[in-house]
C-alpha positions in Angstrom: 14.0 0.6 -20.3 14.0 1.8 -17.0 17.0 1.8 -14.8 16.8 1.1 -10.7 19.6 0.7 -8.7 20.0 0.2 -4.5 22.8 2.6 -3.0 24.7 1.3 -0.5 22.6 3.3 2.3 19.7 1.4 1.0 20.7 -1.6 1.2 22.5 -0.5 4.9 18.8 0.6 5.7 16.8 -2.5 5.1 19.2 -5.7 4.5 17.5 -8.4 2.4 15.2 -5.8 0.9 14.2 -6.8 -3.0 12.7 -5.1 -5.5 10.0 -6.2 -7.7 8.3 -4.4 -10.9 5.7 -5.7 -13.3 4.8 -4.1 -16.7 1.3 -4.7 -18.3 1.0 -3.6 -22.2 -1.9 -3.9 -24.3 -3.9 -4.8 -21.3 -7.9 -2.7 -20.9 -8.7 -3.0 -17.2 -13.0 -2.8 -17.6 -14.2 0.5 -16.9 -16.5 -0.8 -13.9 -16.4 -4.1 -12.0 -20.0 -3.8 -9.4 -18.6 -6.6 -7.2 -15.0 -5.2 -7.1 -16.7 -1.8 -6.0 -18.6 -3.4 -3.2 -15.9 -5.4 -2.0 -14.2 -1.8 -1.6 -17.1 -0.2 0.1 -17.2 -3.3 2.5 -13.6 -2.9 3.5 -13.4 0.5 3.8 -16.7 0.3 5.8 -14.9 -2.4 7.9 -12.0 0.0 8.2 -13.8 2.7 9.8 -15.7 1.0 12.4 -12.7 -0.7 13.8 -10.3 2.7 13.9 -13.1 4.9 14.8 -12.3 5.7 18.1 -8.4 6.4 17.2 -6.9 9.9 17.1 -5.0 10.6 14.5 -1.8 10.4 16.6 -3.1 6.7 17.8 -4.0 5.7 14.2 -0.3 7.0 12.9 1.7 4.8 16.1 0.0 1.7 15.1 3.2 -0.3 14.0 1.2 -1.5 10.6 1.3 2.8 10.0 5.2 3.2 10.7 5.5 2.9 6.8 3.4 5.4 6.1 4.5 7.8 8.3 8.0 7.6 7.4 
């Protein structure tokens, strides 16, 4: 069994925050899925045409990064 619990500064730090796990047992995940893999290469292709121009610096101030950063 695994044990998680907030501190108070945690829960100071982001107020209505939850946590939420899911276990999987017994479960194989397929060793390939082709249309899953293209879908990837689509997005990621996507990705890099739209931030392309960014510096890093730009790319890491865009507020959907602040998590990341931190």
């Amino acid at each position: 069994m695994l044990l998680i619990s907030a501190t108070d500064a945690w829960r100071a730090a982001h107020p209505g925050a939850a946590i939420g796990l899911l276990e999987l047992s017994g479960v194989e995940p397929p060793r390939s899925c082709p249309a899953l893999n293209a879908r990837k290469r689509d997005v990621e292709t996507s990705l890099r045409e739209r931030y392309k121009s960014l510096t890093r610096p730009e790319l890491a101030s865009l507020p959907v990064m602040g998590a990341y950063v931190r």
